[in-house]
N, C-alpha and C positions, 0 to 999 in steps of 0.2 A: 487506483484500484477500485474505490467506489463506484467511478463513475462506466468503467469497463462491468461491471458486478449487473449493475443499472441495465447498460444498454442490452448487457445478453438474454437478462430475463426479459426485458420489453418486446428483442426479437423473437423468443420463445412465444413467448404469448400471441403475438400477432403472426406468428406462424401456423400454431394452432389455430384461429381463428383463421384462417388462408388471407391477411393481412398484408400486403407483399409491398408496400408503400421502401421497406428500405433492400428489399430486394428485387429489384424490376425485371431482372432476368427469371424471376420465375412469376413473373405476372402472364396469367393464361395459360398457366400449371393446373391440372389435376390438384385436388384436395389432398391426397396420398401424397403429394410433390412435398408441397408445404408442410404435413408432419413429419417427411421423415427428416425435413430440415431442422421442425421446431423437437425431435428427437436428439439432431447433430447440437443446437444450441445448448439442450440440454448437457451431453456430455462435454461440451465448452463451459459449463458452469460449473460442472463436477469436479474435471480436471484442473482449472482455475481455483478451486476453494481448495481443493488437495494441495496445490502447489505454494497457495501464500495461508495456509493454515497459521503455519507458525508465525505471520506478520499479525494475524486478527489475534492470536492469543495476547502476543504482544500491544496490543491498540491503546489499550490505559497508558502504560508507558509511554509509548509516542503523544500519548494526546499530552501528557504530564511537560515532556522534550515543548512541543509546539508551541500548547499555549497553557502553561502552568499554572495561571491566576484563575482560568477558567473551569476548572476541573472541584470538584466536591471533593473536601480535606477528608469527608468519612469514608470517600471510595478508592482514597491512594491504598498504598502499602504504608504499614505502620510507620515502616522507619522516614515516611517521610513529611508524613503527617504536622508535626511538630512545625518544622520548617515552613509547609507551607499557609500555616496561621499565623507563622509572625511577621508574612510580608504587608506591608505598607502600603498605602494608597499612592505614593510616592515613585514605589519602585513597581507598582504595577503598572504606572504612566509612563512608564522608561521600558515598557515591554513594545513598545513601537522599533524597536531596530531589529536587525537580523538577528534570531538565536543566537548563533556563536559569538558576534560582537556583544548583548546583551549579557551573557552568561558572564563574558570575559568580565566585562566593566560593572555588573551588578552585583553578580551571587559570588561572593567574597568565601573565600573557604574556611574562613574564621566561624562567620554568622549561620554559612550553609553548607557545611562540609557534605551530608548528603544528596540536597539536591543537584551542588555543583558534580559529584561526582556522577550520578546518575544520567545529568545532562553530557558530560563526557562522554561516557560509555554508548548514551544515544547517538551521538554526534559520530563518533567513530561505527558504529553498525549501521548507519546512513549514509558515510564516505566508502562503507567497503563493498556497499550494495552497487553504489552509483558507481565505482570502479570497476566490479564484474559486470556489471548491466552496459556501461559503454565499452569494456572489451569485449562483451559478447558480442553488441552490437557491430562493432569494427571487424571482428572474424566473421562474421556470418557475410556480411557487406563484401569483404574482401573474396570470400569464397568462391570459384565459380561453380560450385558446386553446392553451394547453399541451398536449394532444396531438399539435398541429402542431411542436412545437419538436424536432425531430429534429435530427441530423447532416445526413440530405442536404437537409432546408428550412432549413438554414441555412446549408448550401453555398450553394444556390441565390440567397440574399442576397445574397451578395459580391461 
């Protein structure tokens, strides 16, 4: 997401400057070409921040999921605070395996009942994103009509 966030403003700008280096089909365009492209990037970044809104509000959380020892204990949420000051130099060196294998075999539900449950809940609204995200991708793919599959023709279904 970052790094899609990144490239659009970078197009933007070098749009506006008439910078056409990542678009060569409009290289020996008019200046008016290139703003009303570095205009369209613009509503690509609009419509992008609207749509994963709710992932950046969410970003502490995931960063908590990811990499838990790395996070500042006075910026979590209270309840989970506790927990994450009484992990060890031990079990922060066992943070090299996968999340899920990690969580299974470290964060005991005894010692960390909330951060194991926390990383659950994460773990499952990451498997139901990457579930929608590769079915969408598979309908859209399978479509022959997949440039019709928009937002608003798919309003227009409902």
């Amino acid at each position: 997401m970052k790094s899609f966030e990144a490239k659009s403003r970078l197009w933007k700008v070098q749009c506006k400057r008439n910078n056409t280096v990542h678009f060569p089909t409009l290289e020996g365009q008019k200046l008016s070409m290139t703003l009303e492209y570095a205009g369209e990037c613009a509503k690509l970044i609009e419509g992008f921040n609207e749509r994963f809104k709710d992932m950046k509000s969410k970003q502490m959380e995931l960063n908590i999921f990811a990499t838990p020892f790395n996070v500042e204990p006075a910026y979590v949420p209270d309840n989970l605070q506790h927990e994450m000051l009484q992990s060890d130099n031990e079990l922060k060196a066992s943070y090299i395996l996968p999340p899920l294998e990690f969580y299974k075999s470290y964060i005991s539900n005894d010692e960390f009942p909330t951060l194991r449950k926390h990383a659950l809940n994460m773990y499952l609204c990451l498997e139901q994103l990457t579930t929608a995200n590769t079915s969408f991708k598979n309908l859209r793919s399978q479509s022959r009509l997949r440039s019709r599959l928009a937002d608003a023709n798919l309003e227009k279904q409902s």
